[in-house]
N, C-alpha and C positions, 0 to 999 in steps of 0.2 A: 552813633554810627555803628551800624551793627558789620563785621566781617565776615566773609568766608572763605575758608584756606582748601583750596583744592591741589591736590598731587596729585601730577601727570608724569613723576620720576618713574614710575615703572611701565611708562607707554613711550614717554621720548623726553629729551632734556632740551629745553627749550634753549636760544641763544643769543644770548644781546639783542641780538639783532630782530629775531622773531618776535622777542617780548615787546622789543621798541615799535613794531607793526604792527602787533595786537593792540597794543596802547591806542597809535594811530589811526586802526581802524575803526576803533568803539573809542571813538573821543566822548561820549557821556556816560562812562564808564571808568569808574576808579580803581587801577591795580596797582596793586606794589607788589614786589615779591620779594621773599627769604632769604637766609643764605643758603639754605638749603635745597633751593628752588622751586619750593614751593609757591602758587601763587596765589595772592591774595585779594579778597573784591570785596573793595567797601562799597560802603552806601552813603547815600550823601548827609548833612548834616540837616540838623533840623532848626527854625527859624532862628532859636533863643542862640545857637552856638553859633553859625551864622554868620548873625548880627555883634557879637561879641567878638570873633576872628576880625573881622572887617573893622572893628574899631580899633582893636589893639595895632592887625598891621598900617592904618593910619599912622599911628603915634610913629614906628618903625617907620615907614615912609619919610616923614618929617624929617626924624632926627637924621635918616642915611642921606636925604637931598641935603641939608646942612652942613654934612661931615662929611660926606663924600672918602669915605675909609673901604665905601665897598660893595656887595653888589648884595640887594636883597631879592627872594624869591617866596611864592605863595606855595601852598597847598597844591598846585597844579602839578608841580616842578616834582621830578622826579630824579631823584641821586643814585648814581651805580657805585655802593660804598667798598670798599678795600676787599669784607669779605663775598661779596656778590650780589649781594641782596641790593633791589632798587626799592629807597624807600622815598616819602613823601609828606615832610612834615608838616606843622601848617603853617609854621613862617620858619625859613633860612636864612643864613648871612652868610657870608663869604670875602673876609680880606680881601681887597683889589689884586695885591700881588700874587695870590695863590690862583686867583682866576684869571689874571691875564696870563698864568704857566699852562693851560690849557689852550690846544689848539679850537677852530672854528667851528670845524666839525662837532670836538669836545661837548662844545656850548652849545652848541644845537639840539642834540639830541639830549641823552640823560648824560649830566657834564659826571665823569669820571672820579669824584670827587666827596670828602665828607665833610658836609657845610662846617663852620667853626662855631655856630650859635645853632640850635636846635628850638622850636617851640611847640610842644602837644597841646591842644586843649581839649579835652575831654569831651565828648557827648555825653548824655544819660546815660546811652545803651554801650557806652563803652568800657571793656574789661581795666577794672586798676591792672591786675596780674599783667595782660600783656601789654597795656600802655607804657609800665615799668619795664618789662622786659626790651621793649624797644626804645625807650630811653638811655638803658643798658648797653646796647647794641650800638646806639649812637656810640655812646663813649671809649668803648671798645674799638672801635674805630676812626679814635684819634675825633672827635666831637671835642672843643673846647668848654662849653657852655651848655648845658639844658635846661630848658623849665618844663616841669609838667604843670597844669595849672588843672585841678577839680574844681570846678564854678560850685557845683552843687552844694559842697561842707566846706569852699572857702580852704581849699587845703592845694599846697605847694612845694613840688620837691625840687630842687638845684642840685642839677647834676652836674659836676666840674672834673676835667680831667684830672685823676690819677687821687681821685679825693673823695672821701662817703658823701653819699646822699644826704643834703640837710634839708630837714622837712619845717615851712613856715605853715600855720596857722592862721587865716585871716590878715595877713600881713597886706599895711597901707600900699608898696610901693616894691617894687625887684627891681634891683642894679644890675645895667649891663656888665660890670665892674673892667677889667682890664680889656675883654673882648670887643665889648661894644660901648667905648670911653664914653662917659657923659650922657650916656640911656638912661634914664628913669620909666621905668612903666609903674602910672598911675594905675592898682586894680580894682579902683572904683566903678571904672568904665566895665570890670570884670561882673564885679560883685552885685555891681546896682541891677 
């Protein structure tokens, strides 16, 4: 997915509100923006990553209908995080009780909130630098949980609140561990 970051801070500062318009007037149109407010327009993914997304949030699907701990979200979903920036992982989670503390409105729109599980997966055309940076940023904003996942070299970094980045290698399997109890994601489905 390739991005581009356009600044309109020195013509006008857009507003919650504006950018949640833009969003819903070009619904085939991917933005997120910074905290800087800067905004950002992705491109859509390409077939292999995709296909790869949609398997993994299966697995998620499963385990969150079973467990019932909380609310999961795609790619679609857009987050207005603490420090301003709406971002839009490829899969969220969000503890029940932190999102029933949000009002209706909250959830409707971009819910006011920074998911507790994070998940990036990489395209080809996408930058390690700012994939990491935005993984970053998740955590800085109180994110409990990240995974970046590179399909292409099979490489994996876990990002946990208030704790370095551990980086796996080809590794069989990542544990939701205390966040999301009892998750296994198989990265077979990743790798094959």
């Amino acid at each position: 997915m390739t991005a581009y970051t356009i600044d309109f801070s020195s013509v006008f500062e857009m507003t919650d509100e504006q950018f949640y318009q833009l969003c819903r007037k070009n619904p085939d149109i991917k933005f997120e923006r910074n905290a800087t407010g800067e905004l950002i327009v992705m491109s859509p993914t390409g077939g292999e990553t995709g296909n790869k997304n949609i398997e993994i949030a299966g697995d998620f699907v499963f385990w969150n209908r079973q467990n019932q701990l909380g609310k999961l979200f795609d790619s679609s979903t857009g987050f207005k995080l603490p420090n301003g920036a709406n971002r839009s992982p490829d899969i969220a989670w969000i503890k029940q009780s932190r999102w029933d503390e949000l009002t209706p409105e909250e959830k409707e729109k971009f819910p006011p909130i920074a998911p507790d599980f994070v998940l990036e997966l990489m395209s080809p055309s996408d930058s390690l630098t700012a994939t990491q940076a935005k993984m970053q940023e998740y955590m800085e904003n109180q994110v409990r949980l990240g995974w970046l996942i590179e399909r292409k070299n099979r490489y994996v970094e876990i990002y946990r609140l208030g704790k370095s980045v551990e980086t796996l290698n080809s590794p069989r399997t990542l544990s939701g561990e205390e966040v999301l109890p009892g998750f296994i994601l198989d990265l077979q489905i990743v790798w094959s």
